[in-house]
Every structure is written in C-alpha cells, then in structure tokens.
N, C-alpha and C positions, 0 to 999 in steps of 0.2 A: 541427588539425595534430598528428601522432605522432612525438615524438624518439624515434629508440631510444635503451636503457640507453648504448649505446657513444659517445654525443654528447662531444664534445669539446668544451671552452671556445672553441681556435681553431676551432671549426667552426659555433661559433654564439659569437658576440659580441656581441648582445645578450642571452645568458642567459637566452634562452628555454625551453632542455631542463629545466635546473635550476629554473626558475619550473613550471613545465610537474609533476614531479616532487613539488615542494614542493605544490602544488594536489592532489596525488593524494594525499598522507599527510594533508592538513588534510580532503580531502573522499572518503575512499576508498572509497564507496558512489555517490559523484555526486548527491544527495539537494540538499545545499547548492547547487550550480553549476544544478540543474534548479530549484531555489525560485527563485531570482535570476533564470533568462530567463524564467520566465514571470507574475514580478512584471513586471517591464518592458512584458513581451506584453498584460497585462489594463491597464497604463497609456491604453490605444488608446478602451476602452471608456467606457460607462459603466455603473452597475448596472443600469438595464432592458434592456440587450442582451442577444439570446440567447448575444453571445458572452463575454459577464462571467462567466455563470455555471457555462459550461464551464470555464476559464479559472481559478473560484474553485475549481472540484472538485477540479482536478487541482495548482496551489498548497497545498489542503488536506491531498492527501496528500503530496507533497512536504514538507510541514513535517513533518506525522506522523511521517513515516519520518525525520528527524532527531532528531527524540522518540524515538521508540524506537530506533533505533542510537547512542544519542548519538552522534552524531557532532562531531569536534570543530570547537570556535568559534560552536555553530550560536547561543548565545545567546540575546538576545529578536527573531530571525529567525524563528524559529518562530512567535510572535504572529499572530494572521490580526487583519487589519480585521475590525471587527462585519460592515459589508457581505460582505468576502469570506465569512467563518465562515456567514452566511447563504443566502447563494446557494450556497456549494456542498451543504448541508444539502438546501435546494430541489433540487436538479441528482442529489444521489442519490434523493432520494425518488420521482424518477421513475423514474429506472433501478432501483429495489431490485423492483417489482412484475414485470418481464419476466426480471429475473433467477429471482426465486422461481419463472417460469412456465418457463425453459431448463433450471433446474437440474434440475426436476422428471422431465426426458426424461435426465438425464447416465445414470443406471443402462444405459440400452438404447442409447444414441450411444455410451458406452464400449466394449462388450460388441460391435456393430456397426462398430466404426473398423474399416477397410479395410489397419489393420497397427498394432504393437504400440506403433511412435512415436507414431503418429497419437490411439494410445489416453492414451498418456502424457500426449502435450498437451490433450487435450481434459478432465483429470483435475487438470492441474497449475495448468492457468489459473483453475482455480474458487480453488482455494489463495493465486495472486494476488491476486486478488479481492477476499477476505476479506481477507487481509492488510492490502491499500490500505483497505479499508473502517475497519479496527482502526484505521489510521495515522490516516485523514480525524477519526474522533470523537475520538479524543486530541487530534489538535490542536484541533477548537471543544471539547474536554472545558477544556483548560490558557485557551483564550480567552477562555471563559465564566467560569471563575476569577478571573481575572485583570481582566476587566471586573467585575466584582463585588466586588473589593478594592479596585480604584479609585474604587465609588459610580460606574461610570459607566451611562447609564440603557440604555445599548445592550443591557446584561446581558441585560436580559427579553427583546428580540427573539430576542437565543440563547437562550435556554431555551427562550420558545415555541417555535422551530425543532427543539428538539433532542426537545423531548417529542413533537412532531408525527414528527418520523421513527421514535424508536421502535418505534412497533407494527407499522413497516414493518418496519425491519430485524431485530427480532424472529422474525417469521414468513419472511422469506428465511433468516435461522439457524437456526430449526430445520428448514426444509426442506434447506439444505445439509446438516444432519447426519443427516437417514436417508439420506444419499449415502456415508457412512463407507464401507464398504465398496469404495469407488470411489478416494475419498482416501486409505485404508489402503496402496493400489498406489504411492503416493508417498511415504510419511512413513519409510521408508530409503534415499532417492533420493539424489544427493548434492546436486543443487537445491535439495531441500527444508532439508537437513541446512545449508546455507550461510543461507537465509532465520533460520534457527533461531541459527545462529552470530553474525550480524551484529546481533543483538540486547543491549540493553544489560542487564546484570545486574537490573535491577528489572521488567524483563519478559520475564525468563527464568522467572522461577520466583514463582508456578508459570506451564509456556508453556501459551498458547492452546488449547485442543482440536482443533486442526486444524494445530496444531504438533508437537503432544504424541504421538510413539508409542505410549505408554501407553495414550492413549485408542483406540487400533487394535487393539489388543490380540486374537487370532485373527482377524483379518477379512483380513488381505492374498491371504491363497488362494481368498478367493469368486468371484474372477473369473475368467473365463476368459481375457479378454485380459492378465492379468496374467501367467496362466501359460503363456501363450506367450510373453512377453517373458524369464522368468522362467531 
C-alpha cells in the first residue's frame, strides 16, 4: 500500500503514512525489507531442496547490497547461515558458466537490438549482474569472517565453497570485460550513476571497473547502437 506525501493524521489514524515513511528513510534502497521476506520465504524449505538454494542466492545478495549501501540498521542482518552462504555459493556456480557462454554473444545482440532502448537494456542488465554477484561474495566474504572468529567449524564449508567458485567467477570477469566497449555505452547513464551513488564510502573508492568511468575511458563511441541513441 502507497500514502502519498499529502496523508493526513485524520486520514489515516493508525499512522500508517508516517510508519510507511519512516520505513523508507531506515531502508531507502529496499535491500533490508527484501532480506526479511525472503528469510521468511526459505523458512518453508529445507537445505536439500532445489528451492533453498534459489532462495539462498537471492537473500545473499540482498544482505550484499546492505553491505555495500550501508544501509541503515542493517546490523548483524547481513550475517548468512553457513547453510544459506553455501548453497547460494552452489546456485551461482551454476549460473556463472551460461552466463560466461550469453555474455560472450552481448558484443553482436547489442549491435543487432531492434532499437537503441532495447540495446540499452540488454548492456545494463550484465551491469546488474555483476553488481549482485559483488553484493553475494561480500556477504559469504563478511560470513566466512565471522564464522572463523567464532572458531566455528562451518568456516571451512565456506571456504571450500568460496575457492570452488572462484575459478568460475574468474573467467565469467574476464569475459565480461572484453564487453567494455558494450558497458562503456552505460557508465554516464544516470542508472548506472545512481548504482555508483548508493554505494557506501568504503566501496567507492576505488569503484569496481564496471562502475568506474575511468576504466571506459574512449570506448563509449565503438558502437553503433550507442550512437544512435546518442
């Protein structure tokens, strides 16, 4: 449900606008209110379902992204279960090899989009992407810490998990970045410029290379659909 700004005490007398409001200043990304429903939603589960592990993927990067926005309150919310921090670990590494195999056509699906929006999105989403992926490994990154300062023995399942993805997500990064030239068409977008903004000082600087202008540096004019949007 949406108050608008104009809400009135007598018009809502439970103080819902203002609770409503107050929710938006504590969570003003939606990062925290998305970790909460879908902690709930993998409550259903259990870890050998296939649908735990969807469920952990996307909780993972939901904490991430309060990692890196700090957002406020988010506290030790961010914490994954060893289970969750596991299975979602598992749940990308599946996904990371089809991705390395889609990204590797973005150059000519850019180039070929059927209109300049359509190019936009199909350049912006790989940007997502990575993003969420950044968000997901910080959180098992801070988990894995954290189980390891408490001596608890889960630790080593997350590492195992975390060395076993590497060499996955390794090789989808560098395949995303002979796409620069593709990402370059976004990185003064104001989409992208907002992604970069809602970032918390300790992961601004320096920003990610697929955040980073700098690293685009001549490439936004190689494209042709660029320059018709242009």
């Amino acid at each position: 449900m949406i108050f608008p700004n104009s809400l009135h005490a007598s018009d809502d007398p439970g103080g819902l606008g203002a609770k409503t409001r107050m929710a938006s200043r504590l969570d003003p990304f939606g990062h925290r209110g998305r970790l909460t429903l879908l902690r709930a939603a993998i409550q259903k589960y259990r870890p050998a379902d296939p649908e735990f592990a969807a469920l952990a993927y996307y909780i993972a990067i939901a904490a991430g992204h309060c990692v890196l926005t700090a957002s406020p309150m988010f506290g030790n919310t961010t914490r994954l279960s060893p289970s969750v921090a596991v299975a979602s670990l598992r749940y990308l590494r599946e996904l990371l090899p089809c991705w390395r195999a889609t990204v590797a056509k973005l150059p000519v699906e850019y180039d070929e989009a059927p209109s300049p929006d359509e190019a936009d999105k199909r350049a912006y989403r790989w940007i997502v992407v990575r993003t969420d992926v950044w968000a997901l490994l910080e959180a098992v990154r801070i988990t894995e810490v954290k189980l390891q300062d408490g001596g608890r023995p889960e630790a080593e399942d997350v590492s195992t998990e975390l060395d076993a993805t590497f060499p996955h997500f390794e090789c989808f990064d560098r395949e995303l970045e002979t796409c620069k030239s593709v990402l370059a068409t976004q990185c003064y977008r104001s989409t992208v410029a907002s992604l970069r903004d809602t970032l918390a000082d300790e992961y601004r600087n320096p920003l990610p290379w697929w955040l980073d202008p700098n690293s685009f540096s001549g490439l936004v004019a190689d494209r042709p659909a660029y320059r018709m949007s242009s």
